[in-house]
Each structure stands twice: as structure tokens, then as C-alpha cells.
C-alpha positions, 0 to 999 in steps of 0.5 A, spaced: 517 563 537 522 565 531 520 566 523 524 559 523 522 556 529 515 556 526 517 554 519 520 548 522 514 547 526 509 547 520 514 542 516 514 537 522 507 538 521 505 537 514 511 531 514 506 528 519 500 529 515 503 526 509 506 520 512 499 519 515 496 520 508 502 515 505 500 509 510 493 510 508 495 510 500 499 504 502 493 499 506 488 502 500 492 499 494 494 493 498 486 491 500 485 493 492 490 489 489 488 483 494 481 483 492 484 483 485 487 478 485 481 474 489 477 475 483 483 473 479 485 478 476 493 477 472 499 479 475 499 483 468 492 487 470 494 488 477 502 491 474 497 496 468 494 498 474 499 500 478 504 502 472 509 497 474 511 491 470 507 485 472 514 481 476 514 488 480 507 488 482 508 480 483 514 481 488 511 487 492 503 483 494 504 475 493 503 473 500 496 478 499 489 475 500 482 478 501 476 475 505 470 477 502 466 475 507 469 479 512 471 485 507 478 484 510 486 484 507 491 479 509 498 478 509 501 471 508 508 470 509 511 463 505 514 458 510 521 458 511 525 453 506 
């Protein structure tokens, strides 16, 4: 195997991980803000939080919901109109 071969081989590598890492990130932030939101916490707060503005944050996580007795996080999409 080639110096290039090698390196591009570390890079498919460290992609993965970062993906990997990336969806944690993401199933960490939406169990955070579904748990916010269950113990009321406002748009604004959940927005400062995240450093977005609050209709971002609104957009992003509406359909969230946390079930503090089984320490889980859901998503509910609206009902079609």
C-alpha cells in the first residue's frame, strides 16, 4: 500500500468517526432540548442555549417530547392538514 493509499484510508477512517460522533451530538442536543422544553423552559432559553434565535430553535425541535419516567426523547410529527 502507497503513502496515498494510506492517507486516504486514514481519512475515510477519521470521516466515519466524526460522523459517528456527529449523531451522538445531535441525539445529545435533541434529548437536552426535549427535556427543556418538558420542564418549560422558553423558545428564547432553549435559542440562548443553542446560540440560534429562538424561531430557529422553534423550527428545528417543535415535534420533541421527553418522557420523564422512562428518561426517553421523542419526536412527533403534526398531523397533515
Amino acid at each position: 500500500m502507497n503513502r496515498t493509499d494510506r492517507l486516504r484510508l486514514d481519512a475515510l477512517a477519521a470521516t466515519g468517526v466524526a460522523a459517528h460522533r456527529l449523531r451522538t451530538a445531535e441525539t445529545d442536543i435533541e434529548t437536552a432540548v426535549a427535556r427543556a422544553l418538558h420542564w418549560e423552559a422558553s423558545w428564547a432559553q432553549i435559542g440562548d442555549a443553542l446560540g440560534v434565535t429562538r424561531q430557529s430553535a422553534h423550527r428545528r425541535f417543535r415535534h420533541l417530547h421527553w418522557d420523564p419516567a422512562t428518561q426517553t426523547a421523542w419526536s412527533e410529527p403534526p398531523l397533515p392538514l
